[in-house]
C-alpha positions in Angstrom: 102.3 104.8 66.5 98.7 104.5 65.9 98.5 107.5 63.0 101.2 105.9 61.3 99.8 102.5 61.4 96.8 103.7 59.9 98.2 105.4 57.2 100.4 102.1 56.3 97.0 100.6 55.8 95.8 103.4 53.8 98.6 102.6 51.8 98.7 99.0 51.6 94.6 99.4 50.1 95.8 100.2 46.6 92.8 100.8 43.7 95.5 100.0 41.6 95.9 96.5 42.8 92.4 95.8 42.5 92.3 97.3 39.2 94.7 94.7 37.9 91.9 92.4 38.8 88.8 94.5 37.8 90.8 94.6 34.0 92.3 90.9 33.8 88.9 89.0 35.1 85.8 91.4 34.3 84.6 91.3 30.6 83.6 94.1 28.3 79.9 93.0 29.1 80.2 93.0 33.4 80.7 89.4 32.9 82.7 87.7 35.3 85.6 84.7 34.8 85.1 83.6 38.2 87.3 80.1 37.5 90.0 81.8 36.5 89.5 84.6 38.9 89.9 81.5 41.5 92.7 80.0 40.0 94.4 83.4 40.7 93.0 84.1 44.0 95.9 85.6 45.4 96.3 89.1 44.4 92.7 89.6 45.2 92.8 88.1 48.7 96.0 90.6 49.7 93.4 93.7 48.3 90.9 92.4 50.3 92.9 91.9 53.5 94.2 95.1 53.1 90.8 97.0 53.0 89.9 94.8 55.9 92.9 96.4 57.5 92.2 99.8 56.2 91.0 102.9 58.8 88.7 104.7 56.6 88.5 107.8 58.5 92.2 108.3 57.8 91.1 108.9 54.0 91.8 112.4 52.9 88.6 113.2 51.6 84.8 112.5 50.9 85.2 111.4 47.4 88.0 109.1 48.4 86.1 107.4 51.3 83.0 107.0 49.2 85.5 105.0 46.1 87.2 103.0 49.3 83.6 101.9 49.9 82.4 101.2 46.6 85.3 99.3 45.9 85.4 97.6 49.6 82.0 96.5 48.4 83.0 95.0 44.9 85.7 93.3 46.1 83.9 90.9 49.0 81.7 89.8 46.8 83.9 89.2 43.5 86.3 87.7 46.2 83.3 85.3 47.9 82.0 84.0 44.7 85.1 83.2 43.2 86.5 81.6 46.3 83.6 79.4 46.8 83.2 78.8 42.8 81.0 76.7 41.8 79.1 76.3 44.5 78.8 80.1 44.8 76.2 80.0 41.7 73.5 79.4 42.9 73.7 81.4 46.0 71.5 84.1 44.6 68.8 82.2 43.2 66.7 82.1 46.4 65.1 84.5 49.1 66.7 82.7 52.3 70.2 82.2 50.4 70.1 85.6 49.6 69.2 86.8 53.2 72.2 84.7 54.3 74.8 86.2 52.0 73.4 90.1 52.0 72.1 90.0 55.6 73.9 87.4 57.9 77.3 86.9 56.6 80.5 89.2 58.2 83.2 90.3 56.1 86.3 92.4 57.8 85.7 96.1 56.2 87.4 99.3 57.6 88.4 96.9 60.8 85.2 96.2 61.9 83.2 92.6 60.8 80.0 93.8 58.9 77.7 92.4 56.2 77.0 93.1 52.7 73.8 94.9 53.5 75.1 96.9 56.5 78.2 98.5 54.4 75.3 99.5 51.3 72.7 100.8 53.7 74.3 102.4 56.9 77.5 103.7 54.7 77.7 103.8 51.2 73.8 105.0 50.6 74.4 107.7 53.3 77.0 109.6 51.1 74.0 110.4 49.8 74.8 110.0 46.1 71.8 108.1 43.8 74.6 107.0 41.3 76.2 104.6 43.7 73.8 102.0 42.4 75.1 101.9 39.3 78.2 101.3 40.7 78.2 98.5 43.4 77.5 95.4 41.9 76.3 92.2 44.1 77.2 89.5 41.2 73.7 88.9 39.9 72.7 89.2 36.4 70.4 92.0 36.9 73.1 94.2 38.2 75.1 97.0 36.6 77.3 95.9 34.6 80.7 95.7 36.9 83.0 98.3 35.7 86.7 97.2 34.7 87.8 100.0 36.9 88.7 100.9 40.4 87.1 104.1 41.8 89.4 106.3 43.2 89.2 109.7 44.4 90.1 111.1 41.1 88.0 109.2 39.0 85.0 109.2 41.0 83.1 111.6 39.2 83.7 110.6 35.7 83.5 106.8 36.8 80.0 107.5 39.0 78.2 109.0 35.5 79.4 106.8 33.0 78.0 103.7 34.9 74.7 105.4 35.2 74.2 106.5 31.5 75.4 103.4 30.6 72.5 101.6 32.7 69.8 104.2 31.1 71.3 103.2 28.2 70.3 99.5 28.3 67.0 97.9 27.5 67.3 95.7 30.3 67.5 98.3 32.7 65.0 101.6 30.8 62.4 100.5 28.1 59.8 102.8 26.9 55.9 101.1 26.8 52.6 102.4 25.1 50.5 103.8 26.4 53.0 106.1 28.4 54.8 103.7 30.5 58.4 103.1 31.2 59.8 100.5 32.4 62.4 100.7 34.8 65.0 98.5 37.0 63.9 97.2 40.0 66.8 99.6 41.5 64.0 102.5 41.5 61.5 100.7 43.0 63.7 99.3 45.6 65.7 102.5 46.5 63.4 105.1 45.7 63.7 107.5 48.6 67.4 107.4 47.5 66.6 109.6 44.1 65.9 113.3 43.5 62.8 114.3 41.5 63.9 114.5 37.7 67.1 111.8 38.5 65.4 109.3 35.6 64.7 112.6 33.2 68.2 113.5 33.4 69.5 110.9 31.8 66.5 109.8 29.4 63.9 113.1 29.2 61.6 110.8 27.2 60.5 109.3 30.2 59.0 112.6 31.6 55.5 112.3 32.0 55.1 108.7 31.8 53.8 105.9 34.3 56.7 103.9 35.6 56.6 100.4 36.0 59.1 97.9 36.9 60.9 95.0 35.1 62.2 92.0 36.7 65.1 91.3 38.4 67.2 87.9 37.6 69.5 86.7 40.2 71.5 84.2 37.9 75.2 84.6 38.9 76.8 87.5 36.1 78.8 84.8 35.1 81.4 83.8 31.8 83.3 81.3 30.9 
């Protein structure tokens, strides 16, 4: 019974129904409605049960365990700040609310209670993929821009680059500085082990050469009306 079990919650963990979500509630800009998104909890609340419920091992494939994860990821926190709207915008704003939201609170992922910062560090980061931060989104301002889209095994690839050249493409996130700086998000500071030599060159080859620096973060809540 166990195998089939698994696969009904395989099954019941459909992108598509978090999708509906991503595309009714996410603005062109990564912008948020998270009062509306809680006036219409529900939908979100069955996705996220059902990737609590989920066996990810039972996925067919690499590319579909890493959009399970990046999408696992999304949805706690689009589903924690909205439930807990308004109160949920400051949460970011400081260093020990932070620690309690990234660090010490559980959510149920892949039937196991973990936090926010154990399911980016100990699994997503170790598919060992540099674009995945461009990708995950943890509600602040400074973030990626959240994409309208659910990651799926198909899309992966083609969803994975277009979030990162549209990051390089934003002056919030790569800005070129005299004399022969550029200024960077803190992402590559942060994460820097976690990108190949030439990674930044690849999508901007101005920036070959030049003496990175990084630009400030802001933790406001990526939030519309």
């Amino acid at each position: 019974m166990f195998p089939i079990m698994a696969a009904l919650a395989v099954v019941l963990a459909d992108p598509a129904q978090f999708d509906a979500v991503l595309q009714k509630y996410v603005l062109q800009d990564g912008k948020v409605r998270y009062g509306a998104l809680q006036a219409d909890l529900a939908p979100l609340t069955a996705y996220v049960e059902a990737i609590g419920a989920t066996n990810p091992d039972s996925l067919p494939s690499p590319h579909a365990k890493l959009a399970f994860w990046i999408n696992t990821y999304n949805a706690l926190v689009l589903h924690s700040m909205a439930a807990e709207y308004p109160e949920s915008k400051g949460r970011l704003g400081g260093l020990l609310g932070r620690a309690s939201y990234f660090y010490r609170r559980k959510f149920r992922a892949g039937g196991q209670m973990r936090s926010l910062a154990d399911i980016e560090n100990n699994t997503i980061r170790k598919f060992g993929e540099p674009r995945i931060h461009f990708a995950i989104v943890c509600a602040s301002v400074g973030c990626p821009w959240l994409a309208r889209r659910a990651f799926t095994a198909e899309n992966l690839e083609s969803l994975l680059e277009d979030r990162a050249k549209l990051y390089f493409s934003q002056s919030r996130s790569f800005r070129l500085e005299e004399p022969a700086t550029v200024r960077l998000t803190a992402i590559f500071d942060w994460f820097r082990g976690d990108f190949p030599p030439g990674f930044v060159e690849r999508y901007r080859p101005e920036a070959a050469g030049r003496k990175r620096r990084y630009l400030d973060w802001d933790w406001s809540l990526n939030d519309a009306p």
